[in-house]
N, C-alpha and C positions, 0 to 999 in steps of 0.2 A: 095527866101524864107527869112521873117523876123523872128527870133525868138522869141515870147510872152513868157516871163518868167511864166506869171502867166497861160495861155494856157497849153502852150508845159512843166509844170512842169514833167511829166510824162517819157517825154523824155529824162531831163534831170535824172533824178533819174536812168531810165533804162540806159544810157550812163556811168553815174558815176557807176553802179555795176558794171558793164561790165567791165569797166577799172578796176575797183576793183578787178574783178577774174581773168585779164592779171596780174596786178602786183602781187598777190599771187602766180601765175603759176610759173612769173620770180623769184621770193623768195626762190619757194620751188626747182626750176632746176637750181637756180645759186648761192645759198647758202645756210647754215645749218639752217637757222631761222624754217624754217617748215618742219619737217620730213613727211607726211601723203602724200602718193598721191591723196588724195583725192581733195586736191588742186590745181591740174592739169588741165587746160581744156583738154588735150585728155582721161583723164581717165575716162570708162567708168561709167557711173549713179555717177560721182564727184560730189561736189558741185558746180560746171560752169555748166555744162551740166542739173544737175535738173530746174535749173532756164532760163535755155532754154527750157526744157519740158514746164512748166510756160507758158512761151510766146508765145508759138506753139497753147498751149491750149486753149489762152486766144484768139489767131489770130482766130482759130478755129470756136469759139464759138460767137465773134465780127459780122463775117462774115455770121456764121446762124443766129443774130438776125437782122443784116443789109435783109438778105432776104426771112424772115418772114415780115419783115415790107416794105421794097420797092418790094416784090413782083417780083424779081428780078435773073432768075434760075442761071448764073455765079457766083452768090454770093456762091449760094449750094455748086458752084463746089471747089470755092477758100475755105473753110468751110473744104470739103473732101479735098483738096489735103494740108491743114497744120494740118489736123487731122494725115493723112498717113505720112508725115512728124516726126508726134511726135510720131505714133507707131515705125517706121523705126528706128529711134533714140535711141526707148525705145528700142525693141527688136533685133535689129541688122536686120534688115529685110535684106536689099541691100548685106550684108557680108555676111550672111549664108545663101541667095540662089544665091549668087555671087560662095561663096565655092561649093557650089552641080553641078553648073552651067559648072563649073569648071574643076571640077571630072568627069562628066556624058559624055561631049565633049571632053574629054582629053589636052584641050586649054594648048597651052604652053607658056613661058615668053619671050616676045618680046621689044626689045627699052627702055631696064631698066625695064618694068612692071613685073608683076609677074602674074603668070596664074588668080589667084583669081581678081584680080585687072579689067583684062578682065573680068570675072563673074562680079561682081558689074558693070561694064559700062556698060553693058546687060543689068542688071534688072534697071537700073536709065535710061537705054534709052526707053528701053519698057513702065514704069510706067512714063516716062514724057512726051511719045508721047500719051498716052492714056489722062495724063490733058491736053495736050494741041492740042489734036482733040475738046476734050470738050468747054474747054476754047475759042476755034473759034467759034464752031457752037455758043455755049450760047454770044459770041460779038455780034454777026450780027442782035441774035434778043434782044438787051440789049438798053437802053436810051441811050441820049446823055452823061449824066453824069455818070451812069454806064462805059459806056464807057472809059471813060478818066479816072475813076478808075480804069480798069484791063488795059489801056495802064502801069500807075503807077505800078503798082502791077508788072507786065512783065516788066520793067524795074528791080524793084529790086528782083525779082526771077533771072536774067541773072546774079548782081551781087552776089545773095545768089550762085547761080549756079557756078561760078569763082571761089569762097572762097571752098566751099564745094566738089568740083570736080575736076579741074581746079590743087588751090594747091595741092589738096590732091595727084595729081597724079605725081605732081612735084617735089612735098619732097620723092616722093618712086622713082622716075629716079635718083632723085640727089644721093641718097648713101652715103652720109655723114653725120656722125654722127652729128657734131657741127653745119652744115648746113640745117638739114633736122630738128632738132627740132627748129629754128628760123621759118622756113618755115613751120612747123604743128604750131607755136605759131599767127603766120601771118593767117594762116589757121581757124584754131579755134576760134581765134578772133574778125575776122572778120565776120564769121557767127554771131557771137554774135551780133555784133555791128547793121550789116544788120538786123536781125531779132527785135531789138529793133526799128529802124526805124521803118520797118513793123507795129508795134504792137502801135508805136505810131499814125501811120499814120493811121492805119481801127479803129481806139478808136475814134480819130478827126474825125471820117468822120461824116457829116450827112446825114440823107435822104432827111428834108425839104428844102435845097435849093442847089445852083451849088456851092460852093464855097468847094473847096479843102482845107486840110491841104496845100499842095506844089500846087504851081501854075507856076513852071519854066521850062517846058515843051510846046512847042508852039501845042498844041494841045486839045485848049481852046474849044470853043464853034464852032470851025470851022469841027466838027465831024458828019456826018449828022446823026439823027436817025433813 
């Protein structure tokens, strides 16, 4: 990947906030400069976190005019599953029927986790096998180019998936206090950063010809349709 200053401005702009609401985070949790949590990337509906609603929205919406115009039913699907995304986000979906999940099975805390921690990898396994039943069937009947869009896509969902899952589960084993907020800083951030890729990468896209934003993935034109 070459980076186009004048292209990829977008990217860079999303990049530079991003880091922008890391270093406010580190401001406001390692010194007095800013009293307000609301500078926090973990804090709920913060200012970090709305500008990730933003982006969700924006993936969202990218993705149903990508297929309206290429006529292209996976598009619908990636469309729904960063719409679900930004309700999840918005309204705690995954934690509060993680909590009920919880309660109703009487699930206990295992390996550092905590019983609700089980509930949420419940409802995030359920709701990701449900995209990604979809997401298979709508590959198979998809173009070539389609195609090597939702391989892209499935790549940075694994890495969304790491940051968003992944650490999250790791800073709640860890147990330490100095140690667990480096690790939800790592966490949070990183979605950020992924999700800015994302948003840059289905903005670049086009319908009228093959060529990719990112083309470093050997899984060019050798995908049959």
């Amino acid at each position: 990947m070459k980076l186009d200053l004048e292209k990829d401005k977008l990217l860079v702009l999303l990049l530079i906030t991003d880091l922008a609401f890391i270093i406010l985070h580190s401001l406001n949790l390692y010194t007095g400069l800013l009293n307000s949590s609301l500078y926090l990337l973990t804090r709920d509906r913060g200012y970090a976190e709305f500008f990730q609603y933003t982006k969700e929205l924006w993936i969202a919406v990218l993705f149903l005019i990508l297929g309206i115009k290429k006529k292209q039913a996976i598009y619908y699907v990636f469309s729904l599953l960063f719409l679900y995304l930004l309700i999840d986000d918005s309204f705690e979906v995954h934690e509060n029927l993680g909590r009920f999940i919880a309660k109703m099975f009487n699930i206990q805390p295992w390996l550092g986790l905590r019983a609700v921690d089980f509930g949420e990898l419940m409802v995030s396994a359920v709701f990701g096998l449900l995209f990604l039943t979809a997401l298979i069937l709508f590959f198979t009947l998809s173009d070539t180019l389609t195609r090597r869009v939702a391989l892209y896509m499935a790549l940075f969902l694994v890495v969304l998936a790491f940051f968003g899952v992944v650490m999250d589960m790791v800073a709640v084993i860890v147990d330490d206090l100095g140690t667990t907020k480096v690790l939800e800083m790592i966490e949070e951030g990183g979605e950020m950063l992924v999700m800015s890729v994302i948003t840059w990468f289905v903005y670049r896209l086009r319908v009228d010809d093959d060529q990719l934003p990112l083309d470093w993935l050997p899984i060019k034109r050798s995908i049959r349709a």
